[in-house]
C-alpha positions in Angstrom: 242.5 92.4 118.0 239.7 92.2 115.3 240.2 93.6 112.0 238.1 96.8 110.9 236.3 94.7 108.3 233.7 92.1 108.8 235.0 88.5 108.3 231.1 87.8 106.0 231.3 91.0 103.8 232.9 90.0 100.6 233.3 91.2 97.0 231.3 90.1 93.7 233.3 87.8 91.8 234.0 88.1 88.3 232.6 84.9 87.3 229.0 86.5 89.1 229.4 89.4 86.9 229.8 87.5 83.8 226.6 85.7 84.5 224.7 88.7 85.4 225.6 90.5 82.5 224.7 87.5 80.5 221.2 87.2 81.8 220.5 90.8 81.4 221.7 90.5 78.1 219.2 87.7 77.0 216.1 89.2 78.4 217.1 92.6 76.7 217.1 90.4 73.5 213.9 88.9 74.4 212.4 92.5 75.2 214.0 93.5 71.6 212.6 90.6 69.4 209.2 91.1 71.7 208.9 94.9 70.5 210.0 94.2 67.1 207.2 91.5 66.5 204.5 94.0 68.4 205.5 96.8 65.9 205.5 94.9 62.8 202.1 93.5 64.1 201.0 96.6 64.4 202.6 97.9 61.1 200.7 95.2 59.3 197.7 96.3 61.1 197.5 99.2 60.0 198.7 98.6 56.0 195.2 96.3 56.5 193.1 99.1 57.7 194.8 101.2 55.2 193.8 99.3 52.3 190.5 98.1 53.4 189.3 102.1 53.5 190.7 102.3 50.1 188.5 99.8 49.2 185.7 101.8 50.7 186.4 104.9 48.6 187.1 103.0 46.1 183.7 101.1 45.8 182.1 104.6 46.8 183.4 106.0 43.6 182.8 103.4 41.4 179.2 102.8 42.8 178.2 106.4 42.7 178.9 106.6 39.0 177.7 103.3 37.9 174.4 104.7 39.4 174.5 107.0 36.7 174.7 104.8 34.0 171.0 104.7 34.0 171.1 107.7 32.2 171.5 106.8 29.3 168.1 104.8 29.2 166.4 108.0 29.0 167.8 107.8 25.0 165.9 104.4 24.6 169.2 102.7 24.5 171.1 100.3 27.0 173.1 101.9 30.3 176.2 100.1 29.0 178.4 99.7 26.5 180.5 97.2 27.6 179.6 94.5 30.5 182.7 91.5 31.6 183.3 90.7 34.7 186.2 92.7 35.0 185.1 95.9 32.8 182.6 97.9 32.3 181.8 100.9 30.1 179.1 103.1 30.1 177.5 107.2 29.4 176.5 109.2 32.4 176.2 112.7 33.0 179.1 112.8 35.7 179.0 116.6 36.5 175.1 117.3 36.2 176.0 119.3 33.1 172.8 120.6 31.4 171.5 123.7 29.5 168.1 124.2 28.4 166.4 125.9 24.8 165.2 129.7 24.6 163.6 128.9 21.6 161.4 125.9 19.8 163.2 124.0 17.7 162.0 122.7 14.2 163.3 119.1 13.2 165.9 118.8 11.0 167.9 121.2 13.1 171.6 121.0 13.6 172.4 124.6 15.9 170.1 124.8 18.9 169.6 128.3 20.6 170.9 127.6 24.5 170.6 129.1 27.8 174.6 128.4 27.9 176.6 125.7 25.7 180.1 127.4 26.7 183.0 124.6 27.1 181.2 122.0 25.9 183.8 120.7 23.9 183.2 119.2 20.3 182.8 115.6 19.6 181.0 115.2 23.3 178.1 113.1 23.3 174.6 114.9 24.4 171.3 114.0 25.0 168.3 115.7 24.1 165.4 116.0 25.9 161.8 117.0 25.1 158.6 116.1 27.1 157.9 113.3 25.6 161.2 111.5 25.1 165.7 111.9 24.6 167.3 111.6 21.7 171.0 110.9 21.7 173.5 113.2 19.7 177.0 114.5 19.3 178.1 118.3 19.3 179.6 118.8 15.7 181.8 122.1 17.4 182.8 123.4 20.3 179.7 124.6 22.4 179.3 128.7 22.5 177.5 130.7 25.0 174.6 130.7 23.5 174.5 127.8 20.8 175.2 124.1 20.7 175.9 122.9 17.1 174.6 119.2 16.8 176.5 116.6 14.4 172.6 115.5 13.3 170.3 117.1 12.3 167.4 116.7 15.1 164.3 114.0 14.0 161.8 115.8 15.6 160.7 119.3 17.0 161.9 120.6 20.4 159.8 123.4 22.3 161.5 126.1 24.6 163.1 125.1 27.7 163.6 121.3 26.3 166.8 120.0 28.2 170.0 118.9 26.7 172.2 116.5 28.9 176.3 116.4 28.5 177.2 112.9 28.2 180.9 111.4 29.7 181.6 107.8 28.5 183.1 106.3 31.7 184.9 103.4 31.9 186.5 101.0 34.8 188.7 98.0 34.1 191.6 96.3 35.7 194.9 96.6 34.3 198.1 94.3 34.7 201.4 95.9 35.3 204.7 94.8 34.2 205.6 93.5 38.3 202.3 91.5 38.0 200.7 93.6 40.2 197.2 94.4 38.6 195.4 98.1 39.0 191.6 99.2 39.3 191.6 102.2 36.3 189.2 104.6 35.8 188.8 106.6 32.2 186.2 109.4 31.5 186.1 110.9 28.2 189.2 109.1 27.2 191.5 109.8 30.2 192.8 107.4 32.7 193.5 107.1 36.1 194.2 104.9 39.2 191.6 104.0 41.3 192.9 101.3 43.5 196.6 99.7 43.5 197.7 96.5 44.4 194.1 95.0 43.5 193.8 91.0 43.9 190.3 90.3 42.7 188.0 92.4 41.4 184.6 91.2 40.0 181.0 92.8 38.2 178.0 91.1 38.5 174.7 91.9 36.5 171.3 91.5 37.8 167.7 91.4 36.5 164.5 92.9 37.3 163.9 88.6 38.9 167.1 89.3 40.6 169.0 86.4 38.4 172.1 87.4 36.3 171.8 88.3 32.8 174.6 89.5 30.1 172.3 91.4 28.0 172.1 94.9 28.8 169.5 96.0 28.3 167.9 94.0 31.6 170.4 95.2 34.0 169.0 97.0 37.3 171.9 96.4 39.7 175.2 95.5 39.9 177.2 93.5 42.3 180.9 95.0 42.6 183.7 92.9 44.7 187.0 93.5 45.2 190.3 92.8 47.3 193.1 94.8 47.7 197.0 93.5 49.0 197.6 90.2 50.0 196.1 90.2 53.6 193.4 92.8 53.0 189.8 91.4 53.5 187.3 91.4 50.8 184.6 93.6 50.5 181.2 93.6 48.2 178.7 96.3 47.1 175.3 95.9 45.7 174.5 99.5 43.4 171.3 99.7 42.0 171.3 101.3 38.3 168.7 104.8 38.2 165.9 104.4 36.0 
């Protein structure tokens, strides 16, 4: 009589087992290790793009204000203050603050009658426009609504609706922390912040009218700003031409 079970059918052995398990266990590892490597790709990636549109706001900030700096050149003096390669200082009117005479002023002056000198706080540079030229000054008191005491007394006369400029010193420099790591700062008016961590290279360049560099300031028509930020972010450049 033949048995009930087929003499080929037979059962997996444990050895098999053991290898199947064994393989599957590999290219699970393999699929592990292959993920881990896409996601730390990816991760790094991203950190890149990450920092490079810092870098983007960052230069947009900076370039934006240095555009300014030509502002002071309506005083008859230099844009900046202060010109390295890695700082630069300068007066520009940041917020479009202004206020204008309702009345001629005689020289020798010191409190001009103003449209509105309210929160313009004492010790702030201004500029003083009339249609012919700026003079440079320096509040002696806190502004009021409708007068701006000056720390000079003015050198010349100043007819009605003659326009007086508030003036922020601005300032951008790179500062090295205790870790090494080095920051791009920004100060206005005496007060710091962060513009850009983790900065590798940052560099000013100052142009001429014959498009050579120069270190005197009183030439300078554009800047050349450069910078890098972390160790795998790519370096980008910016060309900002100073307002005359």
């Amino acid at each position: 009589m033949s048995s009930g079970w087929g003499l080929n059918t037979r059962g997996v052995s444990l050895i098999e087992l053991l290898i199947a398990m064994a393989i599957s266990s590999v290219a699970i590892s393999a699929a592990i290790q292959a993920f881990a490597a896409y996601g730390l790709r990816l991760s790094s990636q991203h950190g890149s793009m990450v920092a490079n549109q810092e870098m983007r706001l960052g230069l947009d900030v900076l370039g934006s204000e240095l555009r300014l700096a030509g502002g002071g050149l309506l005083g008859g003096d230099a844009a900046f203050v202060k010109m390295e390669n890695d700082e630069v200082e300068f007066f520009a009117n940041l917020n479009g603050a202004s206020t204008v005479l309702t009345q001629g002023a005689e020289a020798g002056r010191q409190d001009l009658p103003v449209e509105d000198g309210a929160d313009w706080p004492k010790g702030k540079q201004v500029l003083l426009c009339s249609a012919a030229h700026c003079a440079w000054n320096r509040l002696a008191a806190d502004g009021r609504k409708s007068t701006l005491m000056l720390m000079a007394p003015t050198s010349e006369p100043y007819q009605v609706n003659s326009v007086v400029f508030v003036l922020n010193r601005v300032r951008y420099y790179v500062k090295r922390q205790d870790d090494g790591t080095q920051r791009l700062m920004r100060e206005v008016d005496g007060v710091a912040s962060t513009v850009l961590s983790d900065v590798r290279g940052f560099r000013l360049q100052y142009f001429n009218r014959s498009g050579g560099l120069t270190t005197d300031a009183r030439d300078v028509v554009r800047v050349r700003a450069t910078i890098q930020v972390g160790q795998a972010g790519s370096m980008l450049s910016r060309e900002i031409a100073i307002r005359m």
